[in-house]
C-alpha positions in Angstrom: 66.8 118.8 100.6 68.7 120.1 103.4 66.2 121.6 106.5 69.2 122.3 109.1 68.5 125.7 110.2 71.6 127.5 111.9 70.9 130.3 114.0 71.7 133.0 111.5 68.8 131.4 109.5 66.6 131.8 112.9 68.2 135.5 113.5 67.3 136.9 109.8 63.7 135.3 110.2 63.2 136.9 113.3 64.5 140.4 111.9 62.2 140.5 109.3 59.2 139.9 111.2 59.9 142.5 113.5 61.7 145.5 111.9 58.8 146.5 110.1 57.2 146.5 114.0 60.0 148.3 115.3 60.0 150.9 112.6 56.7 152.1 113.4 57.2 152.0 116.6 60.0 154.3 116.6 57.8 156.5 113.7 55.4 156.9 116.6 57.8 157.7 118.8 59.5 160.6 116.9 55.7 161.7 116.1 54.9 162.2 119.7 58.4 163.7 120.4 57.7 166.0 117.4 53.9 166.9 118.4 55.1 167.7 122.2 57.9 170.1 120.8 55.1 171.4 118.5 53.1 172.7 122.0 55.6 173.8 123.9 57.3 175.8 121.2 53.5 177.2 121.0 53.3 178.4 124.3 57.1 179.8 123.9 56.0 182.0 120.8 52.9 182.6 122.5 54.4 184.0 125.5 56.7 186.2 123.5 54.4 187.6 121.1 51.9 188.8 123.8 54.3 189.7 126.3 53.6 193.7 125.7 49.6 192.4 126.3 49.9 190.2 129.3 45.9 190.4 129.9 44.9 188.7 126.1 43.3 185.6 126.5 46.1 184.2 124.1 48.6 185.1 126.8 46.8 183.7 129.6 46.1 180.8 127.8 49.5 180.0 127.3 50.0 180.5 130.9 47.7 178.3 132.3 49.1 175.0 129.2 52.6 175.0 131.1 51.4 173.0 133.6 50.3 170.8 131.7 53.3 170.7 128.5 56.0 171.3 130.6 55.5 168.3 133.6 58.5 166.2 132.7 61.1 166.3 135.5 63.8 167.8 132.6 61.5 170.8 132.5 61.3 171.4 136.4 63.9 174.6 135.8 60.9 176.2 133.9 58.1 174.8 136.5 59.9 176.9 139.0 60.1 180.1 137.1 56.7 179.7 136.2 55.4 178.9 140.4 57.5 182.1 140.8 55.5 184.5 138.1 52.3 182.4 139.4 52.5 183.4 142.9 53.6 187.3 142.1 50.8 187.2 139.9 48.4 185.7 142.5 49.0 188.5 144.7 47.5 192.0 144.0 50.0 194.5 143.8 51.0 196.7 147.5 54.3 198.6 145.7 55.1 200.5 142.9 57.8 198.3 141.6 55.0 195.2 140.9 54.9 195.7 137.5 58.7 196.1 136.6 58.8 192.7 138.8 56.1 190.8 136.9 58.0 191.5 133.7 61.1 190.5 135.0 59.6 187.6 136.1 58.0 187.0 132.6 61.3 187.8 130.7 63.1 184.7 132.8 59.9 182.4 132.4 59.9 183.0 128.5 64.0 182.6 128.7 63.6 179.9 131.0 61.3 177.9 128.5 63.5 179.1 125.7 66.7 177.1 127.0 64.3 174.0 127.3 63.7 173.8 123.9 67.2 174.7 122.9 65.9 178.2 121.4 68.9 180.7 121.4 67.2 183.9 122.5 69.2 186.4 125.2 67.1 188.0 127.7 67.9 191.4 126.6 66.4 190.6 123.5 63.4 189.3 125.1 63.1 192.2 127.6 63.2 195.3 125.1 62.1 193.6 121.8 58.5 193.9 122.0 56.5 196.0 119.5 53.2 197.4 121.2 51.4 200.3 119.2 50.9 203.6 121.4 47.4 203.5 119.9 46.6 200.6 121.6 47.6 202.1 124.9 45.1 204.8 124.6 42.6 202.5 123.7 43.3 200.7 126.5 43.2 203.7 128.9 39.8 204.8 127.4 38.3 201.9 128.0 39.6 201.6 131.8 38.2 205.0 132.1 34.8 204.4 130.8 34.5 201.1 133.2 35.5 203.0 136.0 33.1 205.3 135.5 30.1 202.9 134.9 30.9 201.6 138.0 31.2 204.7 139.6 27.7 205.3 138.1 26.0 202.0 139.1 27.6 201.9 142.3 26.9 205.3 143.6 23.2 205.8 141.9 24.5 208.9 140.4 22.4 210.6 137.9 22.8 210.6 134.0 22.7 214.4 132.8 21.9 213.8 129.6 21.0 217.0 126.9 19.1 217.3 123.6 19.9 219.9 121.5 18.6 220.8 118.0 21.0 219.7 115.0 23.4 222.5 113.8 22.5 221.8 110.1 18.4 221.8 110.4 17.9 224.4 113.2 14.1 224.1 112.6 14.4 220.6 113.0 11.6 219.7 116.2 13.1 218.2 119.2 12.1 214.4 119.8 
């Protein structure tokens, strides 16, 4: 019986025990790569499917997760778009052009984050591809309106006129 190992003997012993190690290692590995692409590619789509509603929760949620998703140094081009948008944000508007300037600023953020994750998408496409009903406008404007006029209300102790009248189908109908 011949026990004379030579180190190819040693080598193949060696690479047995650990490839099955290494492979799920790098199976780990790809995982977490795959589960951090996952999130940011959330916050991408978030940011584009809500940028016609910049004040949904979904929006601002997505907003507030880039510090946190995108704080590799390869992501410090989108970082700085997003500091820029943050502090135009932070400040309330004093000029009529504030709100062309917060989209442009949102249109390079979402392109910024785009080209980070190696998403083709033009900015044009981003700027004037956004779908938001005219409906929801007006909703949006009634409801600004109806605030605005509580707090005029509350704030100024201004009475409630408020008037009963008798239902136009049962005229004999007694007032309560």
């Amino acid at each position: 019986m011949d026990l004379n190992f030579k180190i190819s003997d040693a080598l193949s012993i060696i690479a047995i025990l650990i490839s099955p190690l290494l492979a799920v290692q790098l199976t780990m590995l790809f995982e977490r790569k795959r589960k951090d692409y996952e999130r940011r590619y959330t916050i991408f789509k978030t940011l584009l499917t809500t940028r016609s509603n910049t004040l949904s929760i979904q929006h601002v949620e997505a907003l507030n997760s880039i510090d946190a998703e995108f704080n590799e140094k390869k992501f410090s081009k989108v970082l700085d778009k997003w500091n820029l948008y943050l502090q135009h944000l932070n400040h309330k508007p004093q000029y009529e052009s504030w709100n062309q300037k917060s989209h442009d600023l949102l249109v390079d953020l979402i392109h910024e984050i785009g080209v980070s994750l190696k998403i083709n998408f033009d900015k044009s496409r981003i700027n004037q591809s956004a779908y938001y009903p005219n409906g929801h406008w007006v909703i949006e404007e009634e409801l600004t309106e109806i605030r605005k006029a509580i707090l005029d209300f509350l704030r100024k102790n201004k009475s409630l006129r408020i008037e009963i009248s008798k239902d136009a189908d049962n005229k004999n109908a007694p007032l309560s």
